[in-house]
MILUMTOR-828343 format. One line per 5 residues: number of its first residue (from 1); their letters; for each residue x, y, z of N, C-alpha, C. Coordinates in Angstrom, 3 decimals, decimal comma, always signed. Example, Ala and Ser with C-alpha at 12.3 -4.5 7.8 and 13.67 -1.06 7.14 Angstrom:
BEGIN
1 = AS = +13,190 -5,690 +7,800 +12,300 -4,500 +7,800 +13,200 -3,300 +7,800 | +12,850 -2,250 +7,080 +13,670 -1,060 +7,140 +12,900 +0,030 +7,870
END
This chain:
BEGIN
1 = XXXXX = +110,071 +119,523 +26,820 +110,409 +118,162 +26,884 +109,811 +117,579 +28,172 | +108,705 +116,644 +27,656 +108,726 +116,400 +29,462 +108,753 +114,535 +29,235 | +108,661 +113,458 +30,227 +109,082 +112,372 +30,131 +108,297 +111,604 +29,346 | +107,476 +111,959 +29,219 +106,142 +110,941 +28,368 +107,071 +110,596 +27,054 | +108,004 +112,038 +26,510 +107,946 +111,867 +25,056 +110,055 +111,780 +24,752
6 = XXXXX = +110,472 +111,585 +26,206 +111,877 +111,253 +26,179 +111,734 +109,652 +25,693 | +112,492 +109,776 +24,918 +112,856 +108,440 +24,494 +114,704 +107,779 +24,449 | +114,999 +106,391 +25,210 +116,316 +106,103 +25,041 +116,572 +105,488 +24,314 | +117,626 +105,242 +23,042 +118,237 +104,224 +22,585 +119,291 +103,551 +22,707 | +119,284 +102,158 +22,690 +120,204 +101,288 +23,686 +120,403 +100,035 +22,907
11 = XXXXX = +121,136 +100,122 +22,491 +121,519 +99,011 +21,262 +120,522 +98,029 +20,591 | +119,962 +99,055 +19,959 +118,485 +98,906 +19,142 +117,198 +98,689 +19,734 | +117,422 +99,187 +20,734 +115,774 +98,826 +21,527 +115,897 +100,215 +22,401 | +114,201 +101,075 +21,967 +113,761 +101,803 +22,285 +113,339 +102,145 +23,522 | +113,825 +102,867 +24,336 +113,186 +102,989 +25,858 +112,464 +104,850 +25,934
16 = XXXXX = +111,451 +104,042 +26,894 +110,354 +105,492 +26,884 +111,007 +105,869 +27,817 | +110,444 +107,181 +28,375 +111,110 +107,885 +29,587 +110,521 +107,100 +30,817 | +108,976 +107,336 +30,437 +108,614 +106,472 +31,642 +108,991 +105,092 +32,539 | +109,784 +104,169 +31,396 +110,081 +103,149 +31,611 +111,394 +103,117 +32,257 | +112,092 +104,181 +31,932 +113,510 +104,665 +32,773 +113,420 +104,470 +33,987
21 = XXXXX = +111,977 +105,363 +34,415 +112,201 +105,814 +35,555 +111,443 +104,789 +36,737 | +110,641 +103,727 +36,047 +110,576 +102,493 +36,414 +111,498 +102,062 +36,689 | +112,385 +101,316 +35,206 +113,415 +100,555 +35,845 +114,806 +101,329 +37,076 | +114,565 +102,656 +36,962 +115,747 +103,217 +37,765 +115,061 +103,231 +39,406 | +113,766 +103,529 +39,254 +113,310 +103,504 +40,857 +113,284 +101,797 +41,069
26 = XXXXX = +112,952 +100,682 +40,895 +113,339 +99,125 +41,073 +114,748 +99,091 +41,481 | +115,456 +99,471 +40,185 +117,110 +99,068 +41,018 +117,179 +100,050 +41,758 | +116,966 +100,792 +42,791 +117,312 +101,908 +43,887 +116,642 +101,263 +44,624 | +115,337 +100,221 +44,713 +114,918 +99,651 +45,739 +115,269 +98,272 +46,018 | +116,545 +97,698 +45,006 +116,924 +96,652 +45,330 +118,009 +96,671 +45,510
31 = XXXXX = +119,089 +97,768 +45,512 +120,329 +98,628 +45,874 +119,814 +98,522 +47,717 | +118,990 +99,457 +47,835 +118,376 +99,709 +49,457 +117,843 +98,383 +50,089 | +117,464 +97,332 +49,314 +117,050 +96,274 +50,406 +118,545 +95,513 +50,123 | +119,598 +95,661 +48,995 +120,769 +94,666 +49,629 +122,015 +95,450 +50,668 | +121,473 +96,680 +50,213 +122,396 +97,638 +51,730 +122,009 +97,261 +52,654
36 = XXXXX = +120,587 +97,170 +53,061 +119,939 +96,792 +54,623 +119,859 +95,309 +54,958 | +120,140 +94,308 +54,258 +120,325 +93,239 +54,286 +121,893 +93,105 +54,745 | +123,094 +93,163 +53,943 +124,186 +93,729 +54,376 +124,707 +94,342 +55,903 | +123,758 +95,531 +56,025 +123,544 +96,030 +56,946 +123,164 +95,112 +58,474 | +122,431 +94,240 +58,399 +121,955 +93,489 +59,375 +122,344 +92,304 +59,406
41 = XXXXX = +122,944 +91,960 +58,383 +124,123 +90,599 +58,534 +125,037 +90,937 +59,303 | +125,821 +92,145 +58,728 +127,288 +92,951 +60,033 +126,516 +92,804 +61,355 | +125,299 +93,240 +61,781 +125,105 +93,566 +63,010 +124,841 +91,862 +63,530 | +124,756 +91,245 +63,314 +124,344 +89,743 +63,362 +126,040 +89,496 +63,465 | +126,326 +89,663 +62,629 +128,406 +88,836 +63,439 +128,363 +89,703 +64,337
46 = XXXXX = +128,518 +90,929 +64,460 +128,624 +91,575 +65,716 +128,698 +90,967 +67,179 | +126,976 +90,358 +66,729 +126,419 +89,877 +67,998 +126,734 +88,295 +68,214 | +127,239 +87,911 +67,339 +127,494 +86,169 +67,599 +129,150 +86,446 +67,980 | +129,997 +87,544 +67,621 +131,195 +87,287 +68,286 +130,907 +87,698 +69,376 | +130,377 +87,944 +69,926 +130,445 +88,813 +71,431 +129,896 +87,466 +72,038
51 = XXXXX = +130,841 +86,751 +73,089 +130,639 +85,947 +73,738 +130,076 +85,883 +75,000 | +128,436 +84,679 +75,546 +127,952 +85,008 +76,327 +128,275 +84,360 +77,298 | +128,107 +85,299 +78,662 +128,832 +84,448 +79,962 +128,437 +83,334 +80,135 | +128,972 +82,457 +81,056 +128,142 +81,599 +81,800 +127,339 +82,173 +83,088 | +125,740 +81,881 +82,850 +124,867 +82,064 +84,074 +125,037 +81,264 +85,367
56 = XXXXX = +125,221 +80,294 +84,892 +125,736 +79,239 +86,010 +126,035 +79,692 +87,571 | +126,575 +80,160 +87,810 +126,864 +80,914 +89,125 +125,501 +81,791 +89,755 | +125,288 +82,646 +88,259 +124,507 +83,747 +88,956 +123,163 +83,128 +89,364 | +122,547 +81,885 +88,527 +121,312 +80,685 +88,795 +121,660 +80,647 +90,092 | +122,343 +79,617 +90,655 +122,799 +79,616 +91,689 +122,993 +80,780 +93,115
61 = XXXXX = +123,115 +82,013 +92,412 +123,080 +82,573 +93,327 +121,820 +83,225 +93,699 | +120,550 +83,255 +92,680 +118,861 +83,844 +92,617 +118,709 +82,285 +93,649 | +118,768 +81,438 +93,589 +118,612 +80,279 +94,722 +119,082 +80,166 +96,035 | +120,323 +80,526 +96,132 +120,311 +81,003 +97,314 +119,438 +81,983 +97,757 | +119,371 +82,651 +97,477 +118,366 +84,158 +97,963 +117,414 +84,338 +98,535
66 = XXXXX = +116,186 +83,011 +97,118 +115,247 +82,265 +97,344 +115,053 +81,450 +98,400 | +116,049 +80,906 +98,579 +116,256 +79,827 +100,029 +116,359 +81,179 +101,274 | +117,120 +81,872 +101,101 +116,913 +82,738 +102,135 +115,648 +83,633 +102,652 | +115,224 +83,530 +100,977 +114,113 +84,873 +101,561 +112,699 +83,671 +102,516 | +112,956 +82,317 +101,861 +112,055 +81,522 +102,252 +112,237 +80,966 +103,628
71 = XXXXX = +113,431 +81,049 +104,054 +114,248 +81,102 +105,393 +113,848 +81,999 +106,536 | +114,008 +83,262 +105,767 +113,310 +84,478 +107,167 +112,239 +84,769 +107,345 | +111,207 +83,982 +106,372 +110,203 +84,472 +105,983 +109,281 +85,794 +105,837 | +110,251 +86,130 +104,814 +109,511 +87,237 +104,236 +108,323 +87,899 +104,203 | +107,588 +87,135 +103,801 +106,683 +87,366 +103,612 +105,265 +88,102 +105,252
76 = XXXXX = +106,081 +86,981 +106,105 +105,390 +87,744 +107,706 +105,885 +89,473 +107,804 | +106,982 +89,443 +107,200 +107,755 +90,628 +107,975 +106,926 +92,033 +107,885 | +105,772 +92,117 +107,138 +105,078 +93,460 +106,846 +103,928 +93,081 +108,363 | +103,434 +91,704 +108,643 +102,433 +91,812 +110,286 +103,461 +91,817 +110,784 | +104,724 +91,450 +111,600 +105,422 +91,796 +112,333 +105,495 +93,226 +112,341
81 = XXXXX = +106,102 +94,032 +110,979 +106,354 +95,524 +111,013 +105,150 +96,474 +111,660 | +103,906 +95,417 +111,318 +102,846 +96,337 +112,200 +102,566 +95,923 +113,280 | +102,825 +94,970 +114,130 +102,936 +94,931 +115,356 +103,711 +95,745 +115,806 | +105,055 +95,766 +116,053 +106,095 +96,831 +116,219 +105,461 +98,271 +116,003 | +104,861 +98,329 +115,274 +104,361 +99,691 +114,955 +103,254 +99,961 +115,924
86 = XXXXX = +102,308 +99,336 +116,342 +101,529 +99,285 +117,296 +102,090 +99,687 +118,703 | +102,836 +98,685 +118,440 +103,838 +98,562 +120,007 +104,415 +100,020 +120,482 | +105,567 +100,405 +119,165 +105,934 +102,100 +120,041 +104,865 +103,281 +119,663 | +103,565 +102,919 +119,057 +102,600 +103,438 +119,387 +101,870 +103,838 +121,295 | +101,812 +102,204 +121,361 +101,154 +102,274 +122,663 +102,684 +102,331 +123,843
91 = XXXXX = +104,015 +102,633 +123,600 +104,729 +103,024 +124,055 +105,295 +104,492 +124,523 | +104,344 +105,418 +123,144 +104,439 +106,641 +123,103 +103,565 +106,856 +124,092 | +102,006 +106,636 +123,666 +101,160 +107,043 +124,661 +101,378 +106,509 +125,990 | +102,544 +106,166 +126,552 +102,089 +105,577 +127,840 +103,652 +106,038 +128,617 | +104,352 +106,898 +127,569 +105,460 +107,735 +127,737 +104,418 +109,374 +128,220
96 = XXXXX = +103,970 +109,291 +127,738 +102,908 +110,892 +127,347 +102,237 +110,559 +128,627 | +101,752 +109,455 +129,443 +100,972 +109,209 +130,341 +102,333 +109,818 +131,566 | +103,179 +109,103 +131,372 +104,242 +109,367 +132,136 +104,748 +110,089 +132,674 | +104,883 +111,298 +131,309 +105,102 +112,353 +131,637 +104,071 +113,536 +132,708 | +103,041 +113,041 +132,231 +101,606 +113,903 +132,994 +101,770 +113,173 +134,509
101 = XXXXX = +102,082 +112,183 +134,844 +102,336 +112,112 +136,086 +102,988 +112,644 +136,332 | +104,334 +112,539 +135,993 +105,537 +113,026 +136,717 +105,010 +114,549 +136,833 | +104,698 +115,216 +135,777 +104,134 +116,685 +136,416 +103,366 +117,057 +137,694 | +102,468 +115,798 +137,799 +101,764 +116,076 +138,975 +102,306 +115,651 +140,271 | +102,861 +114,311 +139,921 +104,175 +114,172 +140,997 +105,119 +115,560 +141,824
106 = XXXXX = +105,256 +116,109 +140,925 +106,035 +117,542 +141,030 +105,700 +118,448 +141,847 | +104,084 +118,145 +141,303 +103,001 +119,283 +141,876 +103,102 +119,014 +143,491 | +102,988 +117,483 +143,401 +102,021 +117,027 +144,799 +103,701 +117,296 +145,975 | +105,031 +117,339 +145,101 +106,138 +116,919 +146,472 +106,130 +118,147 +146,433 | +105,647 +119,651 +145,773 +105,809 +120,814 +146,236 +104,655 +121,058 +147,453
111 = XXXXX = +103,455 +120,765 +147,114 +102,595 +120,474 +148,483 +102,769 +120,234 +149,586 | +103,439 +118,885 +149,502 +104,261 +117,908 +150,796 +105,216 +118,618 +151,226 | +105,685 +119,451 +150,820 +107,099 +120,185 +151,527 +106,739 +121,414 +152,169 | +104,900 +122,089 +151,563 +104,609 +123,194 +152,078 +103,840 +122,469 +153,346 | +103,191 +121,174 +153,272 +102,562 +120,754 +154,478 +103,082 +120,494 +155,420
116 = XXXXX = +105,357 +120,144 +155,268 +105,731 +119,549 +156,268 +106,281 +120,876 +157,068 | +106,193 +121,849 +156,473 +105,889 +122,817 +156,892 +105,477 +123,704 +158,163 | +103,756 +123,170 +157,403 +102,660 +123,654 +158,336 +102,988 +122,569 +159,306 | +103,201 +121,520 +159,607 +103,359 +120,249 +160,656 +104,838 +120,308 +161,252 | +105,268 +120,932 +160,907 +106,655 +121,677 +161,780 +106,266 +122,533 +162,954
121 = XXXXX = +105,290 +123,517 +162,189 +104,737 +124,594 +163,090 +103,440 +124,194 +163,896 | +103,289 +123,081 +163,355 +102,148 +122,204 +164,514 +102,535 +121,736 +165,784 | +104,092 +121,067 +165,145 +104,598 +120,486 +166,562 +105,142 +121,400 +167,313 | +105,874 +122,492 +166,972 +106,358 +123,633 +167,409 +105,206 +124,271 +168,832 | +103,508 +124,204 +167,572 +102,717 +125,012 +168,651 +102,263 +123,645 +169,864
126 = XXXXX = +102,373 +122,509 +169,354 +102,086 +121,404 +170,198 +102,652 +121,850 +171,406 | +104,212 +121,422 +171,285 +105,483 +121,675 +172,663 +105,073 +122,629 +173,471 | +105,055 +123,746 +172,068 +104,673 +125,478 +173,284 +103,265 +125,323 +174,361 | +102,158 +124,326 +173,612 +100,711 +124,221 +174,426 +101,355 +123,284 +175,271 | +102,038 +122,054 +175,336 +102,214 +121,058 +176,500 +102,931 +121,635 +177,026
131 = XXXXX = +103,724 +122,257 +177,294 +104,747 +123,527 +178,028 +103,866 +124,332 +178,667 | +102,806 +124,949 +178,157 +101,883 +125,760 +179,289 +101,257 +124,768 +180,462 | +100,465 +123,885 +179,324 +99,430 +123,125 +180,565 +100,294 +122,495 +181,275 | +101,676 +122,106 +181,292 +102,596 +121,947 +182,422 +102,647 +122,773 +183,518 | +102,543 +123,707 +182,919 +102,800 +125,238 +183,687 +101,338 +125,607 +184,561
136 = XXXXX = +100,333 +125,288 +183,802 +99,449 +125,846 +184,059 +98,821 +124,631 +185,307 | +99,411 +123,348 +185,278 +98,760 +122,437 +186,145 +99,294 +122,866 +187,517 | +101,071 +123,017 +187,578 +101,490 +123,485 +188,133 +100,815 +124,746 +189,199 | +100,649 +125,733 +188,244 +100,218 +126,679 +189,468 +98,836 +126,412 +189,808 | +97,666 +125,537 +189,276 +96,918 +124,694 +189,685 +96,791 +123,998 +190,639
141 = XXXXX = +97,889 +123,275 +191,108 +98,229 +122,849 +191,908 +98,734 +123,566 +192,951 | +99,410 +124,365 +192,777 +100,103 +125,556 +194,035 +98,692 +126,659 +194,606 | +97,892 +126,929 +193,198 +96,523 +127,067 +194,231 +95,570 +126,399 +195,007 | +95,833 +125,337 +194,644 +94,874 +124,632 +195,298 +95,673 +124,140 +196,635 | +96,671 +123,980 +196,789 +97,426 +123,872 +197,598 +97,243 +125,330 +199,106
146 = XXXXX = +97,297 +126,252 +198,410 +97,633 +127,076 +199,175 +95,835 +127,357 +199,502 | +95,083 +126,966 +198,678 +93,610 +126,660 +199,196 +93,114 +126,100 +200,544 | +93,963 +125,196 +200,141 +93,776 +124,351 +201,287 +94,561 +124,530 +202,666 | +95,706 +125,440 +202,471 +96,285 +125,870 +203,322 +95,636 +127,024 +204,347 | +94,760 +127,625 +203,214 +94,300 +128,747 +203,733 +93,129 +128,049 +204,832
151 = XXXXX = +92,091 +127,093 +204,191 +91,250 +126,292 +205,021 +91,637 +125,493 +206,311 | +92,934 +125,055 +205,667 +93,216 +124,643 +207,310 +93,937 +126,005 +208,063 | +94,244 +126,904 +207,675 +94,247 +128,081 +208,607 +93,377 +128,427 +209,046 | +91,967 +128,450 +208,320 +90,875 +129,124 +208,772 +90,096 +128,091 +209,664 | +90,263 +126,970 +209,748 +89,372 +125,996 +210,853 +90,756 +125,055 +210,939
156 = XXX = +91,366 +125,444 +212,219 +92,442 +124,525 +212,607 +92,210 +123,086 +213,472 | +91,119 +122,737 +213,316 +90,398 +121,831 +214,221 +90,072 +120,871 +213,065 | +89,784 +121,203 +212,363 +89,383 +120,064 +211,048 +90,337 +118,948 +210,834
END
């Protein structure tokens, strides 16, 4: 039996198989477009009961914003951000400079403390030399003294 040669009878009118299955695939596709029709009407009340806010406020509040952002001006704030950026750039390097002094600073008051040092023991040997040639004028003087003593001993007539 296959459909070519099924035949229906239906209150006196002959139906082929083929024609069955015509008219049965039509109404299954007009079953499926009034389900999905159906279907998308529900979703349509759905969406008309669901009540929409008022924007009103929130308009209002994208304007303010606008007024503000046009206020601080925005739009500079990326050359400002690179100025600033420049800035503790050449703040770093001149921290880094800073530091290399101060090292040598370090260097130079350990120097200065070994030189005041050596100039301690300068003045030290200073005193001790003006302390001799004191000394030394001294008996300079007591020879020449007694030089002359001796000369006028030796020619008492002079």
């Amino acid at each position: 039996m296959n459909l070519a040669e099924t035949e229906l009878q239906i209150g006196g009118v002959k139906l082929k198989g083929i024609y069955i299955v015509v008219v049965f695939s039509i109404a299954t596709s007009i079953g499926g477009i009034i389900w999905s029709a159906s279907s998308l009407y529900g979703r349509l009340e759905a969406v008309e009961a669901v009540s929409i806010p008022d924007v009103t406020p929130i308009e209002e509040d994208i304007k303010l914003i606008r007024q503000q952002l046009v206020d601080n001006d925005i739009s500079q704030l990326s050359a400002k951000l690179a100025t600033l950026g420049t800035t503790l750039e050449t703040m770093a390097e001149s921290q880094k400079n800073l530091l290399e002094l101060q090292s040598d600073v370090s260097e130079l008051s350990k120097e200065i403390e070994g030189m005041k040092a050596v100039v301690t023991k300068a003045e030290l040997v200073s005193e001790s030399m003006t302390k001799l040639k004191e000394e030394y004028d001294v008996i300079e003087r007591e020879i020449s003294d007694l030089w002359m003593g001796l000369d006028d001993l030796s020619d008492p007539l002079r």
